[in-house]
NUKOLMI-852836 format. One record per residue (C-alpha): residue number from 1; residue in one letter; chain; x, y, z. Coordinates in Angstrom, 3 decimals, always signed. Example, Ala and Ser with C-alpha at 12.3 -4.5 7.8 and 13.67 -1.06 7.14 Angstrom:
<atoms>
{num:1 residuo:a cadena:A c1:+12.300 c2:-4.500 c3:+7.800}
{num:2 residuo:s cadena:A c1:+13.670 c2:-1.060 c3:+7.140}
</atoms>
This chain:
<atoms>
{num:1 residuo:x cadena:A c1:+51.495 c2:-32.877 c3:-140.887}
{num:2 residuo:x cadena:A c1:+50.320 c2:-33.118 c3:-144.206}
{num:3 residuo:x cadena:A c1:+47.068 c2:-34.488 c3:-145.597}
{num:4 residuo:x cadena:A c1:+46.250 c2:-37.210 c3:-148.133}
{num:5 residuo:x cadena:A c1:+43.015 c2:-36.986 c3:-149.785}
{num:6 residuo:x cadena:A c1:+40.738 c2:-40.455 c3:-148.356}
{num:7 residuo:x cadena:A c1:+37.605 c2:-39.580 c3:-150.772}
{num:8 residuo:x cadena:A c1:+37.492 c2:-38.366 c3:-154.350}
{num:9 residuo:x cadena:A c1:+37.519 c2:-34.832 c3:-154.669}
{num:10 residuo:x cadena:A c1:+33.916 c2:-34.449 c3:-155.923}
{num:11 residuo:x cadena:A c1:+30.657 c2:-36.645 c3:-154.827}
{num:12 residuo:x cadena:A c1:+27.663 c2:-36.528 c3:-156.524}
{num:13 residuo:x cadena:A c1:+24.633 c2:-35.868 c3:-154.327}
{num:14 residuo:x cadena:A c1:+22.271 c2:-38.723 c3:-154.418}
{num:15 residuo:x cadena:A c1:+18.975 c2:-38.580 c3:-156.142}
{num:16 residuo:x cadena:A c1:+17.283 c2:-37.753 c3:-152.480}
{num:17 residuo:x cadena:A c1:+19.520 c2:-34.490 c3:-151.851}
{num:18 residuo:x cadena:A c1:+19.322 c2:-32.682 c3:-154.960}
{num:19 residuo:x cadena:A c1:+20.337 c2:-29.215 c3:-155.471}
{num:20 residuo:x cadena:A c1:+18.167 c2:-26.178 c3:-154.378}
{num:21 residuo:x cadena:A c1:+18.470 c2:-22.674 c3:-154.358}
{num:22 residuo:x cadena:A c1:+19.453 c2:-22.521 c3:-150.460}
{num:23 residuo:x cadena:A c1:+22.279 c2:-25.410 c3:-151.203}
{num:24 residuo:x cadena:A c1:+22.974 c2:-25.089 c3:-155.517}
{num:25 residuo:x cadena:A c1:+26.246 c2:-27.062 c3:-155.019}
{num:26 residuo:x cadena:A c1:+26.226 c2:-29.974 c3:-157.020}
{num:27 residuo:x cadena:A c1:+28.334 c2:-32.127 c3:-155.111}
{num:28 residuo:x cadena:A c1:+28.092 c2:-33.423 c3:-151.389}
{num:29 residuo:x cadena:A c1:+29.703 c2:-30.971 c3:-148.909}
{num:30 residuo:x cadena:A c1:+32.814 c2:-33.426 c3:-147.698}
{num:31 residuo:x cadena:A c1:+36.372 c2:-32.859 c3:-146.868}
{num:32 residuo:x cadena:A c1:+37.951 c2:-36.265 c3:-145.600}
{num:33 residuo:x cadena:A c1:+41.663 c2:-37.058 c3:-145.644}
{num:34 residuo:x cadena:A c1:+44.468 c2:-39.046 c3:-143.515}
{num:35 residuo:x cadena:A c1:+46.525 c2:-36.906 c3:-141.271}
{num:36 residuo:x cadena:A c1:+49.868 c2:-37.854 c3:-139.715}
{num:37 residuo:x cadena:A c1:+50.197 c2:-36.839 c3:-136.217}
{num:38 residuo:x cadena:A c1:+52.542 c2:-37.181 c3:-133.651}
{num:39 residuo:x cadena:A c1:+50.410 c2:-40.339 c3:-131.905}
{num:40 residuo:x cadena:A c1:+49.749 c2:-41.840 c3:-135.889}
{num:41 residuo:x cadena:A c1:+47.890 c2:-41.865 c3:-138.648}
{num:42 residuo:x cadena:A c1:+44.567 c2:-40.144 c3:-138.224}
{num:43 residuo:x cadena:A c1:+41.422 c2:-40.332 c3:-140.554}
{num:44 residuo:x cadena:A c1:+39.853 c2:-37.242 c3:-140.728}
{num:45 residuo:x cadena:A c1:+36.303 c2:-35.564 c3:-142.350}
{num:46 residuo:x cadena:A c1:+34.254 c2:-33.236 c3:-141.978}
{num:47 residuo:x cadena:A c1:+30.703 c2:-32.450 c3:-143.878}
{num:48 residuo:x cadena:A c1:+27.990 c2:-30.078 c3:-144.489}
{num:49 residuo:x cadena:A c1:+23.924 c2:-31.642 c3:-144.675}
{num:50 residuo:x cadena:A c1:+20.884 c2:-29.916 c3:-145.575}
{num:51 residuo:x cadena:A c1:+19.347 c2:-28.115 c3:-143.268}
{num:52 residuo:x cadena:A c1:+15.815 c2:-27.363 c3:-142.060}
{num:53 residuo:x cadena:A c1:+12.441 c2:-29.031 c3:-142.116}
{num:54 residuo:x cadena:A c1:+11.101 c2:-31.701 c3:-139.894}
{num:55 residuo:x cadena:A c1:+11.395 c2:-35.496 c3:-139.125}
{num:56 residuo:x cadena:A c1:+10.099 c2:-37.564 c3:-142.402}
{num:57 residuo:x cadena:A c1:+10.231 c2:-34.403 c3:-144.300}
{num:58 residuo:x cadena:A c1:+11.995 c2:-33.474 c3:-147.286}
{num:59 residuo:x cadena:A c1:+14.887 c2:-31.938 c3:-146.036}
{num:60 residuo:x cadena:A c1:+15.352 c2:-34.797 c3:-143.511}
{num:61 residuo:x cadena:A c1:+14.872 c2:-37.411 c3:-145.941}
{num:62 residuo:x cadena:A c1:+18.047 c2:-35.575 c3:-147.799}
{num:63 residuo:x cadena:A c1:+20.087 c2:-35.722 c3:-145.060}
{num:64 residuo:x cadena:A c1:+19.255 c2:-39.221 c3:-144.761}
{num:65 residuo:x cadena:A c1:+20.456 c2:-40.387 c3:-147.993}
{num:66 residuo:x cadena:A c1:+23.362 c2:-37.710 c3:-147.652}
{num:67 residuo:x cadena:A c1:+24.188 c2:-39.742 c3:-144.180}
{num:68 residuo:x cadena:A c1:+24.354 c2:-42.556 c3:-146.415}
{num:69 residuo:x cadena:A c1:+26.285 c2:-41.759 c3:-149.138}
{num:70 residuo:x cadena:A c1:+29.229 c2:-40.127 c3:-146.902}
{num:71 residuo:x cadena:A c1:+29.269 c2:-43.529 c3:-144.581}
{num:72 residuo:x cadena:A c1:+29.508 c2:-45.335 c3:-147.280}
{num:73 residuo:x cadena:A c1:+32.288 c2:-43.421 c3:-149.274}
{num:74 residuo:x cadena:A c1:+34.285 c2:-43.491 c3:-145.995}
{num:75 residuo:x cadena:A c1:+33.792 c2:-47.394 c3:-145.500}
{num:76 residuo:x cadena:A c1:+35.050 c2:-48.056 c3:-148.904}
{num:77 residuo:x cadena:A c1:+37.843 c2:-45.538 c3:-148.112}
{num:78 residuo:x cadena:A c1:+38.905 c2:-47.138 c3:-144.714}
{num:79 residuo:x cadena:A c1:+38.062 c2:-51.155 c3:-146.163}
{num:80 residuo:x cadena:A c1:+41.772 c2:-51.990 c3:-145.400}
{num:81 residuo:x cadena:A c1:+41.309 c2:-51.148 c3:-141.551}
{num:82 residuo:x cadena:A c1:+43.985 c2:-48.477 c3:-140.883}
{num:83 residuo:x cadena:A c1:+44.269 c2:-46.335 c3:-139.571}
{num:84 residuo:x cadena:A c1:+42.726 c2:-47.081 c3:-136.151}
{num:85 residuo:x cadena:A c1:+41.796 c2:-43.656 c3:-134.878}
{num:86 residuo:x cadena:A c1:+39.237 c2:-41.652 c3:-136.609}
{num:87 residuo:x cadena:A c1:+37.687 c2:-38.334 c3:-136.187}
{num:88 residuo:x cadena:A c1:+34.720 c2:-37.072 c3:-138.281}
{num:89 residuo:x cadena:A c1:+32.036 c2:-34.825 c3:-137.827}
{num:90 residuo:x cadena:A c1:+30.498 c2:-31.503 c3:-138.816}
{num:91 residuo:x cadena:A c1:+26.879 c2:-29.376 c3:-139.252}
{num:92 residuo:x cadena:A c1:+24.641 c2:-32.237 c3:-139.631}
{num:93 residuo:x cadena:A c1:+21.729 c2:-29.676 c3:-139.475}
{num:94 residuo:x cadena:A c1:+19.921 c2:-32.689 c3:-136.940}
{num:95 residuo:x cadena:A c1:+16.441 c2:-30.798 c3:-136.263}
{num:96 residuo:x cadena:A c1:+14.483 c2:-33.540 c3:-137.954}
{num:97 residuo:x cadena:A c1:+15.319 c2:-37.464 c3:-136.759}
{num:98 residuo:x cadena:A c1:+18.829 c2:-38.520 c3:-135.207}
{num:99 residuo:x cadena:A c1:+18.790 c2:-41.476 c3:-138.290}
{num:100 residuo:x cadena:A c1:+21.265 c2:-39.154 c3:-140.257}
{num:101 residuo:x cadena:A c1:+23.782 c2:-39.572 c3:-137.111}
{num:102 residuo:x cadena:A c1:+22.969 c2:-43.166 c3:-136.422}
{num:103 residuo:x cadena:A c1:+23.504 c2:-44.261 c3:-140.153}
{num:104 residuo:x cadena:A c1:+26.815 c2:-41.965 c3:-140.154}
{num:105 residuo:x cadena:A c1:+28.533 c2:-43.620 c3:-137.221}
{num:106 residuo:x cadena:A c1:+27.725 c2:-46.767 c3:-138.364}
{num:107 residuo:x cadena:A c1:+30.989 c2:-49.607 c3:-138.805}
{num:108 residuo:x cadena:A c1:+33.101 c2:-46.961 c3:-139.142}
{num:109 residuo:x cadena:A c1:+35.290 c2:-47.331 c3:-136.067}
{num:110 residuo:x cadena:A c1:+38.601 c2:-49.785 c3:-136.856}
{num:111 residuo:x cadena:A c1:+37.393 c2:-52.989 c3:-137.179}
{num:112 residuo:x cadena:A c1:+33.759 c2:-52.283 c3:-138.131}
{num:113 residuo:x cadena:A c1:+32.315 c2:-51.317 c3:-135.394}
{num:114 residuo:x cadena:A c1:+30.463 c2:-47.994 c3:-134.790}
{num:115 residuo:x cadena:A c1:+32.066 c2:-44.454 c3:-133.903}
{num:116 residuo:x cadena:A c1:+30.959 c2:-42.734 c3:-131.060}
{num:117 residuo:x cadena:A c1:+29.561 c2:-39.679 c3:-130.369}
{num:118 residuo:x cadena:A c1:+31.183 c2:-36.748 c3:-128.407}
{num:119 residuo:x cadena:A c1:+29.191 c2:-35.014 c3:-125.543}
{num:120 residuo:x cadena:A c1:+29.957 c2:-31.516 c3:-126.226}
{num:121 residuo:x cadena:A c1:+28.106 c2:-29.384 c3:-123.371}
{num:122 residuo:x cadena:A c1:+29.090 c2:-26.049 c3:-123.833}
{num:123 residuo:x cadena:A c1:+32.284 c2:-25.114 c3:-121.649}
{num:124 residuo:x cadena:A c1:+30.870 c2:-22.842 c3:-118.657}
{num:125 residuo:x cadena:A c1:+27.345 c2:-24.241 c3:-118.794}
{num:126 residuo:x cadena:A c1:+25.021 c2:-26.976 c3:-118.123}
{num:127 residuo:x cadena:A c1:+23.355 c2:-26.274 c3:-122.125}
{num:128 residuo:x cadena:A c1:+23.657 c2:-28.293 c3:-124.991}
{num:129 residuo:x cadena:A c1:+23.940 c2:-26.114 c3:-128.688}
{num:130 residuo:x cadena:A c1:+26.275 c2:-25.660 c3:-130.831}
{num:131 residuo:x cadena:A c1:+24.397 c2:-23.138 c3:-133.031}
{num:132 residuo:x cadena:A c1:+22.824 c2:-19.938 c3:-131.891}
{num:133 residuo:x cadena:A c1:+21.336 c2:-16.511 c3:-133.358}
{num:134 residuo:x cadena:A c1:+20.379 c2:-13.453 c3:-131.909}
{num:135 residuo:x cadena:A c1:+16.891 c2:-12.605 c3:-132.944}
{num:136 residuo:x cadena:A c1:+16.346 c2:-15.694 c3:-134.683}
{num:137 residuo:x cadena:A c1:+12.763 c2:-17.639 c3:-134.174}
{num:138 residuo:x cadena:A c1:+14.608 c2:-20.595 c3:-133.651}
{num:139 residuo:x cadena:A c1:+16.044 c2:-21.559 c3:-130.443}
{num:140 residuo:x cadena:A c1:+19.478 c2:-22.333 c3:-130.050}
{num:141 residuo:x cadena:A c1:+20.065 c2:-26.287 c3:-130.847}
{num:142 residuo:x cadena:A c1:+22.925 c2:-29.036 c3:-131.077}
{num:143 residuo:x cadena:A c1:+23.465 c2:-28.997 c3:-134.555}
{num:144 residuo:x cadena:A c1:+27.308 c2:-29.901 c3:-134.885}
{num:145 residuo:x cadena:A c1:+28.392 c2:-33.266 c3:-133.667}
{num:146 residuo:x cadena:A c1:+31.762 c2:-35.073 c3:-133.362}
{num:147 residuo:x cadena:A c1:+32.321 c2:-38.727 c3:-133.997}
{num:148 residuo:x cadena:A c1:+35.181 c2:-40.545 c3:-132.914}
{num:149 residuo:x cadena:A c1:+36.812 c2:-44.438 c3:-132.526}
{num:150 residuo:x cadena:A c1:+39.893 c2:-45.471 c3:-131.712}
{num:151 residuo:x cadena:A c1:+40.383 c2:-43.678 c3:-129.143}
{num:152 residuo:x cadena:A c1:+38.716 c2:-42.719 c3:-125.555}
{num:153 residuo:x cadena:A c1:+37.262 c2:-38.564 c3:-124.975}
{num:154 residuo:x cadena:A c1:+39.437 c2:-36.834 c3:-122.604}
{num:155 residuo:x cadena:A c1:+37.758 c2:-34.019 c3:-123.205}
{num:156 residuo:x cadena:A c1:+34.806 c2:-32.508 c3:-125.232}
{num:157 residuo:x cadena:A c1:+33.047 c2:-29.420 c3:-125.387}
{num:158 residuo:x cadena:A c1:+31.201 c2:-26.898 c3:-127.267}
{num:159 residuo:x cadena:A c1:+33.102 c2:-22.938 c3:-126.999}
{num:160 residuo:x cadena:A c1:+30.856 c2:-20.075 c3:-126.611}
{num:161 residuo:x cadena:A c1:+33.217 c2:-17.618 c3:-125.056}
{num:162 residuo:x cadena:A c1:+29.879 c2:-15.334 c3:-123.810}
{num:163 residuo:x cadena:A c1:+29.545 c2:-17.658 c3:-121.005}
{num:164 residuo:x cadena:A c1:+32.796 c2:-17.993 c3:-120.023}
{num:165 residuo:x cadena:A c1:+33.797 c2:-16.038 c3:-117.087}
{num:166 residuo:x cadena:A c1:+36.570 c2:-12.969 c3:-117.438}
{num:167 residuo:x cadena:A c1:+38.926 c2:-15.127 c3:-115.363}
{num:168 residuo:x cadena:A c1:+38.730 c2:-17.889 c3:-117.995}
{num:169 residuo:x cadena:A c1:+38.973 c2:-15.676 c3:-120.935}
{num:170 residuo:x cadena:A c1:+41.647 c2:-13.674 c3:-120.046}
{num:171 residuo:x cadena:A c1:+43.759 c2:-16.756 c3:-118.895}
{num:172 residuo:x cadena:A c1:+43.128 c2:-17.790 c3:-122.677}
{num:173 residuo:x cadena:A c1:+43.728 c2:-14.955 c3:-124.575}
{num:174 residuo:x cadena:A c1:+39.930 c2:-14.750 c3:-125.484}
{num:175 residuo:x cadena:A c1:+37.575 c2:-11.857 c3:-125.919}
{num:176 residuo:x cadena:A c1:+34.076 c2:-11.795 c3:-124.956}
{num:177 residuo:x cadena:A c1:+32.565 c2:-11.742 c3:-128.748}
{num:178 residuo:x cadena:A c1:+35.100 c2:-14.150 c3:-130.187}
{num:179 residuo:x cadena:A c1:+31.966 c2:-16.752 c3:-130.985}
{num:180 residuo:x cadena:A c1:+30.209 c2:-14.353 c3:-132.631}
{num:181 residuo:x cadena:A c1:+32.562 c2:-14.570 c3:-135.746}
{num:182 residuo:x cadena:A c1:+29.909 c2:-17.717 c3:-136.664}
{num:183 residuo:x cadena:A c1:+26.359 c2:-18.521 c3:-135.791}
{num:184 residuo:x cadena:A c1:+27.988 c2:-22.340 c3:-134.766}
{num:185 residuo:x cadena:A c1:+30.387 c2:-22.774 c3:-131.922}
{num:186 residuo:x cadena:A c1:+33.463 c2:-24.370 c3:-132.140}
{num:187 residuo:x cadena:A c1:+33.977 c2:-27.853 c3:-130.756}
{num:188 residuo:x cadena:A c1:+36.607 c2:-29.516 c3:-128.931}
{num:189 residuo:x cadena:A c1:+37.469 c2:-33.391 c3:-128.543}
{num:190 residuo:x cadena:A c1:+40.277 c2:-34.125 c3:-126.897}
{num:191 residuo:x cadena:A c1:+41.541 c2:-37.808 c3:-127.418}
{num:192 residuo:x cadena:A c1:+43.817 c2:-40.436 c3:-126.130}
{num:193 residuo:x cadena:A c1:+44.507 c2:-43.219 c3:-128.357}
{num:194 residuo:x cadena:A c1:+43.183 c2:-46.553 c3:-127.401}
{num:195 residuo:x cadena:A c1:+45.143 c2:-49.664 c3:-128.025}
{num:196 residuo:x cadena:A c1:+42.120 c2:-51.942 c3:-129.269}
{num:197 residuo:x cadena:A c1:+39.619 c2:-50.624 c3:-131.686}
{num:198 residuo:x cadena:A c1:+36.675 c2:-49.812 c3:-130.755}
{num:199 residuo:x cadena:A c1:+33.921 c2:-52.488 c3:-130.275}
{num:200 residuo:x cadena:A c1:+30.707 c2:-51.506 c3:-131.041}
{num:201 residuo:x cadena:A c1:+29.276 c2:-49.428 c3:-128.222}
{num:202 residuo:x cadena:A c1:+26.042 c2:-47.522 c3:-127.396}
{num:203 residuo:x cadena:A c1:+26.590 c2:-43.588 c3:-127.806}
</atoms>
């Protein structure tokens, strides 16, 4: 169905995150609206934090206050409590400290309390990344995450059609080199709608 915007259009990045040659956009990187689905209203977002560097470093001290600024844009967004189920998520870029995930999840589930996080092992495996690059001198890592309430995980996994088997691919139209179009894999969360809102839970 359609979408209605649930943020302003433009947020500026706090002091912490400024601009920089790698990132020169001015404003945060966040898409967030309220969807109409068959099962309800559903609050959706998705976002884009700095990458690189190390725990207590620069860059992770920008995603940080980035962390912050989204949560707290969506809280102010979502203040009136509907609607229950919520989806957000995106590249958090998470190779310095997990506080950028912990502050984003926080009270934002219906009823204040905290989203949860969706285990996305990649389909056909026993890994967990959701970003990978051939020849790159970084390993592959879990850089994309999923965040959910109001609802309970079906379903959730990270798609890197290389390691699925021929049987699987051809039963789902898929070629072998379909996740190569981007250096992240695409996630799936499959939901069923709770009928209490979430309480706040461990991850």
């Amino acid at each position: 169905g359609a979408m209605e915007r649930l943020t302003p259009e433009s947020i500026a990045r706090p002091e912490e995150a400024p601009p920089d040659d790698f990132r020169p956009d001015q404003a945060l990187r966040l898409a967030a609206g309220i969807v109409q689905t068959r099962v309800g209203k559903v609050a959706a977002a998705s976002m884009h934090f700095k990458c690189c560097g190390a725990a207590g470093g620069r860059e992770d001290r920008a995603r940080i206050a980035e962390a912050r600024r989204v949560q707290e844009m969506l809280a102010a967004s979502l203040a009136s409590g509907e609607p229950v189920l919520r989806v957000f998520g995106g590249d958090l870029n998470l190779v310095g400290s997990r506080l950028p995930l912990d502050i984003l999840r926080t009270g934002l589930a219906s009823g204040g309390g905290d989203l949860r996080v969706a285990q996305t092992a990649v389909a056909g495996d026993r890994a967990w990344y959701t970003w990978r690059r051939a020849g790159s001198r970084f390993a592959p890592g879990r850089l994309d995450f999923l965040l959910f309430g109001g609802a309970r995980s079906v379903a959730a996994f990270a798609v890197d059609t290389a390691r699925l088997p021929p049987s699987t691919l051809d039963a789902l139209g898929l070629e072998p080199g379909d996740s190569a179009a981007s250096d992240h894999l695409a996630l799936v969360l499959d939901l069923e709608p709770s009928t209490a809102p979430f309480a706040r839970t461990p991850p």
